[in-house]
Structure formats: structure tokens, C-alpha cells
C-alpha positions in Angstrom: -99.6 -69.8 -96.3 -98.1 -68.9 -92.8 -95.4 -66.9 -91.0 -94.6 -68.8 -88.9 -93.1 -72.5 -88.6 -93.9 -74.2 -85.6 -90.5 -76.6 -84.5 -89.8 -79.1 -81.8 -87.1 -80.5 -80.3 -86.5 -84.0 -78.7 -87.4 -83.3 -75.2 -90.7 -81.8 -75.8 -90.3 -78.7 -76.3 -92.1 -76.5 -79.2 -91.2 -73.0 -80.6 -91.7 -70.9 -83.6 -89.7 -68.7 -85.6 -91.4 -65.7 -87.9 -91.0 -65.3 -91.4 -89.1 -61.7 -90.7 -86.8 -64.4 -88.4 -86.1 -65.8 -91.7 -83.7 -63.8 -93.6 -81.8 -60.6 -93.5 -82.4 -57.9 -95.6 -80.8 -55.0 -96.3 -81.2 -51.7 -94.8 -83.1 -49.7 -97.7 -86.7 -49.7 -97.3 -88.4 -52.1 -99.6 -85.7 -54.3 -99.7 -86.0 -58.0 -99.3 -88.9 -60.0 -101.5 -88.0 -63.5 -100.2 -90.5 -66.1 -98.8 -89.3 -68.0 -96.7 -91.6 -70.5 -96.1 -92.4 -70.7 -100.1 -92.2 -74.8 -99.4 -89.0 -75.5 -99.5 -89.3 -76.8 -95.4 -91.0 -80.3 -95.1 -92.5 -81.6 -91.9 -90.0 -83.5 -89.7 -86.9 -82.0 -91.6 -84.0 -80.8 -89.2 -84.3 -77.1 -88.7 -81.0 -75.2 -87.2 -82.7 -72.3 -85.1 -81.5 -70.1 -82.4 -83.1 -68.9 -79.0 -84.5 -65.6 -78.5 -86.8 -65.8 -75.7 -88.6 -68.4 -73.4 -91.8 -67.7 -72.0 -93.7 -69.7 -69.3 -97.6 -69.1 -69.1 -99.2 -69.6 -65.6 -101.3 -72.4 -64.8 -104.8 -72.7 -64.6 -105.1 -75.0 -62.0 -102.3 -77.4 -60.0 -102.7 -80.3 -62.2 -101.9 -78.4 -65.6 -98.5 -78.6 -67.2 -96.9 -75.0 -67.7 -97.1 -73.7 -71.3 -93.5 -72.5 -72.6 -93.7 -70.0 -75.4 -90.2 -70.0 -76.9 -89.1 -67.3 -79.8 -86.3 -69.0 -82.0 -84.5 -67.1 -85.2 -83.0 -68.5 -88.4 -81.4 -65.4 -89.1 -77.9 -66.1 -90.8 -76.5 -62.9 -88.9 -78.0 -64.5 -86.0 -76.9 -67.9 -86.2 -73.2 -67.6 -84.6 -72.7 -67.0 -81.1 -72.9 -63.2 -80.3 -73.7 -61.3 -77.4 -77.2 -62.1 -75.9 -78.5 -58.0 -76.6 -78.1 -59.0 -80.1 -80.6 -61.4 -79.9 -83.0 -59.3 -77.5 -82.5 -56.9 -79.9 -84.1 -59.1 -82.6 -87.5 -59.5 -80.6 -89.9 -56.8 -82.2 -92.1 -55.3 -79.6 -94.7 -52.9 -79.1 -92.5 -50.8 -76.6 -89.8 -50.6 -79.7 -92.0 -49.6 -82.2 -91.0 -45.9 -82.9 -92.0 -43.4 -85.8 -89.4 -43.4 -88.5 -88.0 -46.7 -87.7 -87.0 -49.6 -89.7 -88.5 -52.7 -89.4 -89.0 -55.7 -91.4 -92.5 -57.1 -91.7 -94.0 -60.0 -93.7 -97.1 -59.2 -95.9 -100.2 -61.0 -94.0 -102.9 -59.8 -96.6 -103.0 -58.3 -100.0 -105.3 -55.6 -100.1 -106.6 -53.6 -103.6 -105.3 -50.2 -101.9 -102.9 -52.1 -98.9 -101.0 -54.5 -97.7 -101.3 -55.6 -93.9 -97.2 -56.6 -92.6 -96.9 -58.7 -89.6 -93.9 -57.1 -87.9 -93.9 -59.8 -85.4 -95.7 -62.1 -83.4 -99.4 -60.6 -82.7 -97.9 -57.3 -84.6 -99.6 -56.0 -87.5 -99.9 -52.7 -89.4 -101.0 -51.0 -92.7 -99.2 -49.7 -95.3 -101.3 -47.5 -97.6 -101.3 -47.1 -101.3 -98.6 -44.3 -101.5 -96.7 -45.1 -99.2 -96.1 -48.8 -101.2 -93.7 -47.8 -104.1 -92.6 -44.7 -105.7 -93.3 -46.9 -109.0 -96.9 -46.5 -110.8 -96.5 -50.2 -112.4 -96.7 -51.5 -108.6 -99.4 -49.7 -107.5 -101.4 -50.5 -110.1 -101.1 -54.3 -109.8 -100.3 -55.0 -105.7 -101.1 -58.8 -106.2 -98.9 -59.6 -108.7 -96.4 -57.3 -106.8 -96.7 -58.7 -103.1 -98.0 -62.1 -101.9 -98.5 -63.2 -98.6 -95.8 -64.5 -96.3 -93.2 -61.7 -98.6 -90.6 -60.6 -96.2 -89.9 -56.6 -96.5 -87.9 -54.0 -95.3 -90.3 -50.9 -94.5 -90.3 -47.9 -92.5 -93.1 -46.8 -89.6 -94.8 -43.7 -90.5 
């Protein structure tokens, strides 16, 4: 299973939206458990996305085509027009990654003492045993807990 869906539009161009660009979830930490690409999308089926960033690569030489890298959200919060910081705002990166902070991640591996969340695109991190649940009955039994491409609410430590 991924997280991410690659999409397309007429006129060529291709994006990709995250599994944490997926769904809202509430502010407690450990909120959330949907997976959003659980097969309910089918190739070719009519996506409704939003833009969040557009990135050109350079060229390797004159004759090549410039690569566009573009971010898109299906965020129901995000899908009516707001004011463009709110979508910025969306875009998890390194240089917003603070102790303490919320963030949302979805579960890239299923570990016997771990899970590994993908906070965003090339953004990975660790959560340890302890700091998974509060609740023994969890712990004891993370992959019938957590599978991969589950969309959390968790906290940086």
C-alpha cells in the first residue's frame, strides 16, 4: 500500500497528494485511524484536489522538458477557497518541525517495538513503544493495532 496517489490533469500535468492530505483529524493526539487509500480510489476516477505547491526541477541539458513537482490536498477543510497561508501552512517541512508539536503522520512500517509515520513527503520519524498508547492491549499487539498507510494525529518528542 502507498501514501500517496499520483493524479493528472488534462494538460499534462501530474501531482500527488499524501495520505496525511487525506483527511482531517482532530486535534488530540492519536486521533484519526482512517486510510485513505484503503481502495476505495480506482485508476482514472475523477479526483477533486487542491494546489499547495508547484515545483520546477532544473534541466539537465537544453533539450530536456522541465520536471514540475506539484503538492495537491484533499483535505475537506481545505477544499473551499481560503486564504493562500492556509494552504502553505499545510505543507509539512523540515524547517516547521518543532518539539512538542502536532502533526499528523501516516504509519509507513509496523515495527514489533515501532511504528515509522511519514509526516510528509520524504519525512519520516519513529515513535517508540511507550510513547504509542497509554493502553497495554495496544502495545502488546501493534499489528493488529496500526497498519500501514493509517493516518494519525501525534505529537514530536
Amino acid at each position: 500500500k502507498g501514501l500517496q496517489m499520483v493524479c493528472s490533469a488534462p494538460v499534462g500535468i501530474r501531482g500527488y497528494v499524501h495520505a496525511t492530505q487525506m483527511v482531517d483529524l482532530g486535534n488530540d493526539v492519536g486521533s484519526g485511524g482512517q486510510i485513505p487509500f484503503d481502495g476505495t480510489f480506482q485508476k482514472k476516477q475523477l479526483v477533486e484536489a487542491r494546489v499547495l505547491s508547484i515545483k520546477g526541477t532544473a534541466k539537465e541539458n537544453k533539450k530536456a522538458k522541465k520536471i514540475w513537482k506539484v503538492e495537491l490536498t484533499c483535505r475537506p477543510s481545505l477544499m473551499e477557497p481560503r486564504d493562500a497561508a492556509d494552504y502553505t501552512g499545510a505543507i509539512v517541512k523540515w524547517s516547521g518541525l518543532k518539539m512538542h508539536t502536532k502533526v499528523v503522520g501516516a504509519v509507513s512500517s509496523v515495527l514489533s517495538s515501532s511504528l515509522t509515520l511519514q509526516v510528509g513527503s520524504n519525512i519520516e520519524g519513529k515513535v517508540h513503544l511507550l510513547d504509542i498508547s497509554p493502553d497495554p492491549v495496544v502495545l502488546k499487539s501493534l499489528r493488529e493495532n496500526f497498519k500501514v498507510g493509517q493516518v494519525l494525529q501525534t505529537r514530536i518528542v
